[in-house]
C-alpha positions, -999 to +999 in steps of 0.1 A: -558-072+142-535-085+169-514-113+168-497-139+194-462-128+201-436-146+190-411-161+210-371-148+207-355-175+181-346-210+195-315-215+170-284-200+170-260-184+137-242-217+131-277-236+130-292-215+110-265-214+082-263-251+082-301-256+079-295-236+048-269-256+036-285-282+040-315-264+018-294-269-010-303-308-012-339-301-033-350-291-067-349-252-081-391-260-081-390-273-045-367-243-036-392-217-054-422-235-029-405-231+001-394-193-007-433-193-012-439-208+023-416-184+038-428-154+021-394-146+008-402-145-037-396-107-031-362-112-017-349-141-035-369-138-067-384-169-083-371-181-116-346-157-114-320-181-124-299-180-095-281-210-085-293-230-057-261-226-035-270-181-039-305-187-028-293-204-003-275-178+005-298-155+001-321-171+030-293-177+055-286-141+052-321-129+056-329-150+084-297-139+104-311-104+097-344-105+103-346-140+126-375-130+144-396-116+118-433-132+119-442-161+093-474-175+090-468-217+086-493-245+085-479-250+122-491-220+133-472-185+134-432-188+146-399-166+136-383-170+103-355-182+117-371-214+132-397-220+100-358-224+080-348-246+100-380-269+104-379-264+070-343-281+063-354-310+088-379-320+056-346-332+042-328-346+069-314-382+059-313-406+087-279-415+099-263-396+067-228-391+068-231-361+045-211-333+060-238-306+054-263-334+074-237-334+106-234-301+106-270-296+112-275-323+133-246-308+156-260-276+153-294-286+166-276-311+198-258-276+209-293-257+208-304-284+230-326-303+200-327-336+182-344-354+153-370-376+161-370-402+130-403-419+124-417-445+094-388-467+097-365-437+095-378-420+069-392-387+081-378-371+109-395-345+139-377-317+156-381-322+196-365-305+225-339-327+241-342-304+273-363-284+291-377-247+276-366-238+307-332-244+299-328-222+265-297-227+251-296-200+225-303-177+249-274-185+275-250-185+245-259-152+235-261-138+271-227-151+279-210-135+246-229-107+254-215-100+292-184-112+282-184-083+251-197-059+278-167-066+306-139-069+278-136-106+287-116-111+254-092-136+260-125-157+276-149-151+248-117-164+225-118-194+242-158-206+240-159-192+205-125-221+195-149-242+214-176-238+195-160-241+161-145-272+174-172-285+184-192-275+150-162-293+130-174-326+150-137-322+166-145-334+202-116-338+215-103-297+212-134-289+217-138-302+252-105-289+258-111-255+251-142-256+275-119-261+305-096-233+294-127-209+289-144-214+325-104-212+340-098-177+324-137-165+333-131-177+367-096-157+364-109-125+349-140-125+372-111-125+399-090-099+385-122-076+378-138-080+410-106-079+437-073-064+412-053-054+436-054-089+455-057-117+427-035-100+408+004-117+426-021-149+429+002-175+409-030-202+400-062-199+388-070-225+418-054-198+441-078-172+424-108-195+426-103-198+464-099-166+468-136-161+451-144-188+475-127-166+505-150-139+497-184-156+489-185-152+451-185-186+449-201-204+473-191-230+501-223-234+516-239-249+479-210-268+472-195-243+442-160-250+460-144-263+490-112-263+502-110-302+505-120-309+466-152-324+470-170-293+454-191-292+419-167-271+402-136-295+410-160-321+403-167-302+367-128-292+362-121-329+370-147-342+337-136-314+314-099-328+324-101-359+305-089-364+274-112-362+245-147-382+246-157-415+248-158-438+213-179-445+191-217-426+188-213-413+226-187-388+209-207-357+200-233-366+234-206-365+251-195-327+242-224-315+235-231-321+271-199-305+285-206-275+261-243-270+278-232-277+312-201-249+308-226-225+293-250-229+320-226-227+348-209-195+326-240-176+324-242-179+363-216-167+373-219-139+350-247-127+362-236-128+397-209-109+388-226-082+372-260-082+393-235-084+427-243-056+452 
């Protein structure tokens, strides 16, 4: 018997270990159900008189494992990974202050999803905040990936302090970590493509014109231009600031400079190691 494939996972690690955290908030019975749901009573035994913190546990690490092995849900097949998650949004709390709850919630905002609260705020819906098309878990991973690949070390440093930042709801190091980590891929890029002339280049805006000087980055789309009026001084200019706005707009407001650096990271990874 065949089945539909199923897609990569949509989450990434830090979302899926606070969904699990968040797990924590039912009953030992309510726990034993959803182990039943998930097809998991071999793995994290029932009854077994476990604490609900192991179990817990015990899922995050099996869906990290095994993220996208097949479960079969009342929504229709989908990766273990993702039936966890949908399965912590049962006990989502809305506008809890609940560390474990933010956590989640700022998980879900950096994999490019929200909750959708309905009945007056008491149940909430998962729902894309931007297009499929977009895929955030799969540009993070591609990006740590090449960057593994090319030795980009002091770079992958960089976005992974910006990520923990950003999952510790600490906006404004987060955001300033995201200009540091496109200035040193920018700089590496520069240094791996052309050594022997970016290396006595004193700036990373000398290097990034020099990219400019020969068409890695690109003058006739805007990418940079000599006079300043480009998108990436544009983007250098908005990660410049310091911190994010107050009040609510705080974690919008990183979460959207930590997509938008992702983004523009994976592309100019790829043109780097796609380039003829």
């Amino acid at each position: 018997m065949s089945f539909p494939a199923i897609a990569p996972p949509p989450f990434t690690r830090p979302t899926i270990i606070a969904a699990c955290e968040l797990l924590e908030c039912q009953t030992q019975a309510s726990f034993d159900l959803m182990l039943l749901r998930l097809a998991l009573e071999q793995e994290v035994p029932l009854n077994s008189g476990a604490s609900k913190r192991a179990k817990c546990g015990m899922v995050a690490a099996i869906a990290l494992q095994r993220p996208v092995s097949r479960v079969d849900t009342t929504d229709g097949p989908m990766t273990l990974s993702e039936a966890v998650v949908r399965e912590a949004v049962k006990f989502a709390v809305f506008n809890s202050e609940r560390e474990e709850h933010l956590s989640f919630i700022r998980g879900l905002a950096r994999d490019g999803y929200v909750l959708v609260w309905n009945d007056l705020g008491r149940t909430a819906s998962l729902q894309r905040a931007l297009p499929a098309e977009v895929d955030l878990p799969a540009a993070d991973n591609e990006v740590h990936a090449i960057l593994a690949e090319y030795e980009f070390d002091t770079t992958a440093g960089h976005l992974c302090q910006a990520i923990d930042s950003h999952t510790q709801g600490r906006w404004a190091a987060a955001n300033a970590q995201l200009r540091t980590f496109l200035e040193s891929l920018l700089d590496e890029i520069a240094w791996h493509e052309f050594p022997d002339e970016t290396r006595a280049l004193q700036t990373s805006e000398n290097r990034r014109s020099f990219l400019a000087e020969r068409g890695f980055l690109s003058v006739e789309r805007n990418e940079w231009h000599p006079d300043g009026r480009s998108f990436l001084h544009g983007f250098f200019r908005m990660l410049h600031t310091e911190g994010s706005h107050p009040g609510l707009s705080d974690d919008d407001n990183s979460t959207f400079r930590l997509h938008l650096a992702l983004v523009t990271a994976r592309t100019y990874l790829r043109r780097m190691k796609y380039r003829q």
